[in-house]
N, C-alpha and C positions, 0 to 999 in steps of 0.2 A: 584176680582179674587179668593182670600181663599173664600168669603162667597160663590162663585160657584162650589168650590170643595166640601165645606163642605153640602152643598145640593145636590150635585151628591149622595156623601157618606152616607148619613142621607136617600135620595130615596130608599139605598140599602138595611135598615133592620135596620142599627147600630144608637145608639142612639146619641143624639149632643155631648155627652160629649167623646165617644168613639170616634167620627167623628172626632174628635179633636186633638185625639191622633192621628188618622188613618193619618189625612194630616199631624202633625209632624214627623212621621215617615216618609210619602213618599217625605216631603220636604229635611229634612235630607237625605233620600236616594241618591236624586237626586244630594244634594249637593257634598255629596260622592263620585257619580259618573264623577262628573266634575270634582274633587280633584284628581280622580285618574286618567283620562284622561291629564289632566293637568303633572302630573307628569310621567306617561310612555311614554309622548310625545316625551321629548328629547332622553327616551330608545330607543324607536321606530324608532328614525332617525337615530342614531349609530349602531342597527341590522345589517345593510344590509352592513356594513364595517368591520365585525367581523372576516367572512372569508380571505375577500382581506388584511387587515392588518394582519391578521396571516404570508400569503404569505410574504407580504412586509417586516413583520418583522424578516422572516428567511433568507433572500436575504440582506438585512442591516445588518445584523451580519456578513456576509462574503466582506463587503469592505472589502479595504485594508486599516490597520492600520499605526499609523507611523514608528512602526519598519521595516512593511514591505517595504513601501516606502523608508528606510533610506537603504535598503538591497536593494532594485532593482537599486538606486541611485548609490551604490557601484559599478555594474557592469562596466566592463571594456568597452563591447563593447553592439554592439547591438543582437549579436547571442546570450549572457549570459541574457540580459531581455528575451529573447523568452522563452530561454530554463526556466526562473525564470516561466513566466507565463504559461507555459506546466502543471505547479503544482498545476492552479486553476482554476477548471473544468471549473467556468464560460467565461475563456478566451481558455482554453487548446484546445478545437474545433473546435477553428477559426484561432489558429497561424500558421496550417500547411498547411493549405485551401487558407488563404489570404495574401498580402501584410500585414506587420505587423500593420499598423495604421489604414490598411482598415477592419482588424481583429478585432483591438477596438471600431470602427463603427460600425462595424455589432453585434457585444453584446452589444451596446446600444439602438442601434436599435433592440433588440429582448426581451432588458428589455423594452422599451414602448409597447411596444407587447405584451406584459403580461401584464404589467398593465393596457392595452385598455382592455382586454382578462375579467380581471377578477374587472372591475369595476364594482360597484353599478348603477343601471339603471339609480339614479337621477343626477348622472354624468359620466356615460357612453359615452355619446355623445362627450363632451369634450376631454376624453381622446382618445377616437376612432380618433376625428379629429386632435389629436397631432400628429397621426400617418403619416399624409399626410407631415408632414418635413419632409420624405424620398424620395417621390415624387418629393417633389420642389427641395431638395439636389439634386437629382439624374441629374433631369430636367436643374438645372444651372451647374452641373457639364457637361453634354453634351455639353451645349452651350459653357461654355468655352475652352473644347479640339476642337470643332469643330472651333471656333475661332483660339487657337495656333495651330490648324492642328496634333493633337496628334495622334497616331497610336490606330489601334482598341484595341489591347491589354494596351496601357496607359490608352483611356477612360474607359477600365474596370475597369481599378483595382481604378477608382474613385466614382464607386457607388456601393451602398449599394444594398444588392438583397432582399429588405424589403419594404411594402407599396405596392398599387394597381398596378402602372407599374411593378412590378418584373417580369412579364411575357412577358413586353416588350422589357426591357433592349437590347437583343440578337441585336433587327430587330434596335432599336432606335441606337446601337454602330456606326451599319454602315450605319446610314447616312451622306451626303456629306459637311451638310449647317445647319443653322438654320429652313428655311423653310422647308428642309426635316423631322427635328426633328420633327413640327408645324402639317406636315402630317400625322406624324406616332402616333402622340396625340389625332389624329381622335376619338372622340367618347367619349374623355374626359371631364374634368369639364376646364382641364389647355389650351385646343386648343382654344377657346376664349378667356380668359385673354390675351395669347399671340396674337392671329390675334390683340387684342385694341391696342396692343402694339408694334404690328411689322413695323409701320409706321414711330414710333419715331426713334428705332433702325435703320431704313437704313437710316433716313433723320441724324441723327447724328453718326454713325458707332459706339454708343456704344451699351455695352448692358445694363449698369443700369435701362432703362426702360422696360427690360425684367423682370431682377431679380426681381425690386421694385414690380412690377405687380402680380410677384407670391408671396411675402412677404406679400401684404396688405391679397391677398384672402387669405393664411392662418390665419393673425392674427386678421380680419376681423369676418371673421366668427368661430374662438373660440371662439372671444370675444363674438359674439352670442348665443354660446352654452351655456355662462353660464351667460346669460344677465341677467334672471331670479329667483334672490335668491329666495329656497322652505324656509331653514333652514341653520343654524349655517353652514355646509358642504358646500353648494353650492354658499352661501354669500363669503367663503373664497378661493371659490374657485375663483368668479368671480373677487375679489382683486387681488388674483394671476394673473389670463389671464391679467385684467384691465391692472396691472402694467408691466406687459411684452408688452401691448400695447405702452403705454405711454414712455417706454426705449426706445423699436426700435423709437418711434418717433423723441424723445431727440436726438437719434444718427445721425437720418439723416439729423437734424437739424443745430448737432456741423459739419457734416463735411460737407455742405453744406456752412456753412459760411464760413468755411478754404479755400473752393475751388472759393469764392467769389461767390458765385451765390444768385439770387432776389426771391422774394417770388414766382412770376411765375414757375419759376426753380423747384421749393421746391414741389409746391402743389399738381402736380399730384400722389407725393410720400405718401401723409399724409394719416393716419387713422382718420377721422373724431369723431368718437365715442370712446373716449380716458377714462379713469378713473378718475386722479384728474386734467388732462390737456385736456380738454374740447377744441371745435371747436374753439370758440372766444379767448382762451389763445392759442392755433395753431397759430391761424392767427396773432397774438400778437407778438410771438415769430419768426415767417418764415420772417416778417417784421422787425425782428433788427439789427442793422448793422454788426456785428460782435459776436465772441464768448462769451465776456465778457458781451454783452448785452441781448441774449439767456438765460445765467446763472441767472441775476438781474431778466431778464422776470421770472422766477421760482418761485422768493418769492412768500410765502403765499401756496407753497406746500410741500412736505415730499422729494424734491429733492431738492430742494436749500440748505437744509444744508449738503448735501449729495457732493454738488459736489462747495458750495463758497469757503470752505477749501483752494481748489486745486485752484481757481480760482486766488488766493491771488500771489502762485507762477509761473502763468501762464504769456508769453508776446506774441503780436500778431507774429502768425508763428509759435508758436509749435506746439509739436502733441498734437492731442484730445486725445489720448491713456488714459492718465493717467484719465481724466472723463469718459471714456469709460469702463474702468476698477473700477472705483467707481459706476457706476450703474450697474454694472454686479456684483457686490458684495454684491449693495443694493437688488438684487434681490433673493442672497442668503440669507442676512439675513431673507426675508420676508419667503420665505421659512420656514426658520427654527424655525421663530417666529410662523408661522402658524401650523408645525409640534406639536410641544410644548404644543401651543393654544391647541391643538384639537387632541388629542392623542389615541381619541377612533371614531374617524370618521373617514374626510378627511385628516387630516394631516399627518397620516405614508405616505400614498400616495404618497402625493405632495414634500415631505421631503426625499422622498428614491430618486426619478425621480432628485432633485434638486444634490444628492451628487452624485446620478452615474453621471450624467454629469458632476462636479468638478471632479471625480476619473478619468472618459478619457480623458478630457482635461491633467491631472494632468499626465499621462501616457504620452500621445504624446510630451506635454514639456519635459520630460524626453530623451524619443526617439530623438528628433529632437534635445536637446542638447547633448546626446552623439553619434550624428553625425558630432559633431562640435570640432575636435581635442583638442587647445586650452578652452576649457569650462569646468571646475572644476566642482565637484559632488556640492561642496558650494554656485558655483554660480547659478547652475539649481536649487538648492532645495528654493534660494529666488525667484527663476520664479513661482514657485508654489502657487495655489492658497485653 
C-alpha cells in the first residue's frame, strides 16, 4: 500500500526521496485527522444539551429548599400553604385556578412539557412519550369516578388538562360507564389497549386489567424509545427507562403475591423486555410462592440488596409498603447517580424531572398531613421523602 502511494506521488513530478516525505506528511495528516475526530466526538454529543440544560439548570435553582419546606411545614392550616405558594411563580398560577393538589399536578405536568419541548433530537422521542402519563392518569382517573359514580365536577378536578386528550376531557367527564369512556377514545392509540381489555374487566368487575393495560403501553414503548444506545446520553438514558421498567415490574409482583394470586394471574401484567430482569428471571419470580421468595428470586441483580435489608424484618401479611418505598428511592438514587455521571449531557435532564417529582409528592404529604388535625409538623416532615 505505501509502495502505491509512493508511485502515485513519484508519477506526479516529485522525486522518491521528496515522495517520502510527501506520504509522511499526508500519513501524519490523516492520523491527525482521526485524533481530532476522536476527540470532538464526545464534544459533539454534549452540543445539543447545552441549550436544554441551561433551561434545566435555571428551573433547579428555584426548588424548594429545606428552609423552605421547614416554613411551609410551619403553616397552621391549609389556606396559609396556598397563600405560602402564591409567592412562587411556578406554582402561583395554578393555586387560584385549581383544587390545591390538582394545582401541583398540573405544574408537574407542564414541567415535562418543557422538557419534551426542549429535548435534544437523540432523545426527544422519549421524553415526548413521557408525556403520555397524563393521558393514562387522566384515562384511570375517569374510570374510577365513573366506577364510584363521582359528579361531573369531582371527575374534573381529578385530571390534569395536559397531554393529547386535553381537548377531550369536557365530552370524556360526561360519560356514563366505562364503555362510553372506550367510545369517546375513538381514534386513539388508548381505545384498543382498552377494547384487549374490556373483556377481563366485566368477566371480573375490576379494573386492574384496565389500568395494568395502559401501564405496560406506556412503559412498553419508552422502553422503546430508548432501546437504542447512540452514546454515553442515550445509554443512560435507556438505564433510566430500563430500570423504571423493571420496578413497576417488582411491584406488581410483591403485591400480587400478598393478594395470593399464581403466575397465570400475574402474567398478563408483565413487561417482557425488562433491563436487569429479563423474561426468564419474570417467569422465575411470578412463579414463587410468596414475597420472601420473589426477594431471594433477585439475587444476582442491583435490587436484592436494595430491598433483602427489609426483607430481614418483614413476616407474611405485612405490607409491601416499605419495599415499595425502597425501589422508589432506588430509582431516585439512579437518578441522581446519572445526573452527577453526566452533568454536561443527559443528566441535568433526568435529575431535574427525578426531584420535581420528589418536590410534589413532598408537597401533597404535606397537604394531606395538615388535613389531619392530630399530625404534628414532626411527624409529616419524617413522611417526607
Amino acid at each position: 500500500m505505501v509502495e502505491d502511494f509512493t508511485t502515485i506521488i513519484t508519477s506526479l513530478g516529485f522525486p522518491s526521496s521528496e515522495a517520502f516525505i510527501a506520504l509522511l506528511v499526508i500519513t501524519l495528516a490523516v492520523i491527525a485527522l482521526i485524533a481530532v475526530i476522536a476527540a470532538l466526538r464526545p464534544v459533539l454529543s454534549l452540543y445539543p444539551y447545552t441549550y436544554p440544560n441551561a433551561r434545566v439548570r435555571a428551573r433547579q435553582g428555584r426548588l424548594l429548599t429545606d428552609k423552605q419546606y421547614s416554613e411551609i411545614l410551619e403553616s397552621q392550616n391549609i389556606g396559609e400553604i396556598k397563600n405560602y405558594l402564591r409567592g412562587i411563580p411556578e406554582y402561583a398560577k395554578y393555586i387560584d385556578e385549581f383544587p390545591l393538589e390538582k394545582a401541583l399536578d398540573v405544574q408537574l405536568a407542564e414541567t415535562y412539557d418543557i422538557i419534551a419541548r426542549i429535548a435534544p433530537d437523540n432523545s426527544k422521542d422519549a421524553f415526548s412519550f413521557l408525556m403520555k402519563k397524563w393521558d393514562i392518569r387522566n384515562i384511570k382517573s375517569l374510570i374510577i369516578a365513573k366506577e364510584a359514580r363521582l359528579s361531573a365536577d369531582e371527575t374534573m378536578n381529578l385530571l390534569v388538562p395536559f397531554g393529547e386528550l386535553s381537548d377531550r376531557l369536557n365530552t370524556l367527564v360526561d360519560t356514563d360507564n366505562v364503555e362510553e369512556i372506550l367510545n369517546g377514545l375513538e381514534g386513539t392509540n388508548y381505545a384498543p389497549i382498552l377494547e384487549d381489555a374490556l373483556p377481563q374487566y366485566k368477566e371480573t368487575g375490576l379494573i386492574l386489567p384496565l389500568e395494568a393495560s395502559l401501564d405496560n403501553y406506556l412503559l412498553e414503548n419508552l422502553l422503546r424509545t430508548a432501546a437504542t444506545p447512540e452514546d454515553d446520553n442515550t445509554a443512560l438514558l435507556h438505564e433510566y427507562v430500563g430500570t423504571m421498567v423493571d420496578i413497576a415490574n417488582i411491584k406488581i409482583i410483591l403485591r400480587a403475591k400478598t393478594d395470593g394470586l399464581k403466575f397465570e394471574d400475574i402474567e398478563p401484567y408483565m413487561i417482557t423486555k425488562g433491563y436487569q430482569v429479563r423474561e426468564w428471571k419474570l417467569k422465575e419470580l411470578m412463579e414463587s410462592e410468596d414475597v420472601p421468595g420473589v426477594i431471594n428470586g433477585l439475587e444476582g441483580t442491583d435490587y436484592s440488596p436494595v430491598l433483602s435489608d427489609i426483607l430481614n424484618d418483614y413476616s407474611v401479611g405485612d405490607s409491601i409498603a416499605p419495599f415499595e418505598t425502597a425501589l422508589d428511592n432506588y430509582i431516585n438514587e439512579i437518578a441522581k447517580r446519572i445526573s452527577l455521571k453526566n452533568q454536561f449531557g443527559i443528566g441535568p435532564m433526568i435529575g431535574f424531572l427525578n426531584k420535581k417529582e420528589k418536590e410534589i409528592k413532598n408537597l401533597k404529604t404535606i397537604v394531606r398531613g395538615k388535613r389531619e388535625p392530630d399530625l404534628s409538623a414532626t411527624a409529616i416532615k419524617e413522611m417526607l421523602v
